[in-house]
C-alpha positions as CSV (number, residue, x, y, z in Angstrom):
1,X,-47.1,220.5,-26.2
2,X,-45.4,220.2,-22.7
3,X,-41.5,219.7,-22.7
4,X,-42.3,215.8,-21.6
5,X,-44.3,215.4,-25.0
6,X,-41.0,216.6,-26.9
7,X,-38.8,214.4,-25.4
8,X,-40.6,211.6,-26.1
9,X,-41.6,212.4,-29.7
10,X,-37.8,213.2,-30.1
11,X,-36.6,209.5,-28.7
12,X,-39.0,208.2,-30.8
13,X,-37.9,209.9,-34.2
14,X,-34.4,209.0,-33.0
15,X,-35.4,205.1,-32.3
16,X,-36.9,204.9,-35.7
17,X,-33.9,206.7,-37.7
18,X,-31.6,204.1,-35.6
19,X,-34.3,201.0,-36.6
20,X,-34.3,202.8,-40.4
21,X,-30.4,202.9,-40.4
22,X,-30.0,199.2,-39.6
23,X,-32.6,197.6,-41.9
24,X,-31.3,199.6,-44.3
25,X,-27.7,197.4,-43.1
26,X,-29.3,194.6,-43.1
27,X,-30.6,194.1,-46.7
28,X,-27.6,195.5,-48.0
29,X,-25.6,192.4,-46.5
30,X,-28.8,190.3,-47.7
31,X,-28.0,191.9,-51.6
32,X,-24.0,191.5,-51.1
33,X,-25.2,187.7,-49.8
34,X,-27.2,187.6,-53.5
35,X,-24.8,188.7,-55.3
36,X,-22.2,185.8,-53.7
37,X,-24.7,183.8,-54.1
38,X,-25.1,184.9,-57.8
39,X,-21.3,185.0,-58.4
40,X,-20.9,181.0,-56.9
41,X,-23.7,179.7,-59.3
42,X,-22.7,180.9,-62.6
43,X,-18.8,179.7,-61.4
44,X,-20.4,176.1,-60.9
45,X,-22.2,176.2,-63.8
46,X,-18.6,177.5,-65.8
47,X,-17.2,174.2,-64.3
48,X,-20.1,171.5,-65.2
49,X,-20.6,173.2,-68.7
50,X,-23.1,170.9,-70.5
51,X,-23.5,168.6,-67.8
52,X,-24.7,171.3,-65.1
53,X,-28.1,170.7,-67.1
54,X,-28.6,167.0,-66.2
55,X,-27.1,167.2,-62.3
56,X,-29.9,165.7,-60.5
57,X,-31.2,163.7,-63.7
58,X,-34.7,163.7,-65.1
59,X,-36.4,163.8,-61.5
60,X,-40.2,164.6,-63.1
61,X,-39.9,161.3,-64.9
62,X,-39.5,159.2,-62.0
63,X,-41.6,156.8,-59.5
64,X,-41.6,158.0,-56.0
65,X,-39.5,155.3,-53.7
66,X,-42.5,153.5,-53.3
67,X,-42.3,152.2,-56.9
68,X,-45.5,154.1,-57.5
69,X,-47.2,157.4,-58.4
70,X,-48.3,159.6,-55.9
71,X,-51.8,159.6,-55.2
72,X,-54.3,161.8,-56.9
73,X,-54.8,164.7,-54.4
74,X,-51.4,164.5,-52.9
75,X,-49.4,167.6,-52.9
């Protein structure tokens, strides 16, 4: 292997230690961001108590806004 070849496999091991190094950054901010995330909901949910069950109401029994069903077929 010429001297060329090693420099170039080097900067590549390098670049993908460096690419390695900051997804590994990355989704440990996205697991603190969870765990936030995690904290804020159970601290909402300590604050409605019962009523944190009922919030947006009993959606699935509802009409759409055209005072219908949806159409068979429709997503």
């Amino acid at each position: 292997m010429s001297s060329d070849s090693h420099r170039e496999v080097d900067a590549a091991a390098k670049d993908m230690e460096s690419g390695a190094e900051e997804l590994q950054e990355r989704v440990e901010n996205l697991d603190d961001d969870i765990d936030d995330s995690r904290r804020k909901l159970e601290e909402m949910r300590q604050k409605l108590g019962d009523r944190g069950d009922n919030v947006a109401g009993d959606w699935e029994d509802t009409d759409d806004a055209a005072g219908g069903e949806d159409p068979k077929g429709a997503a």
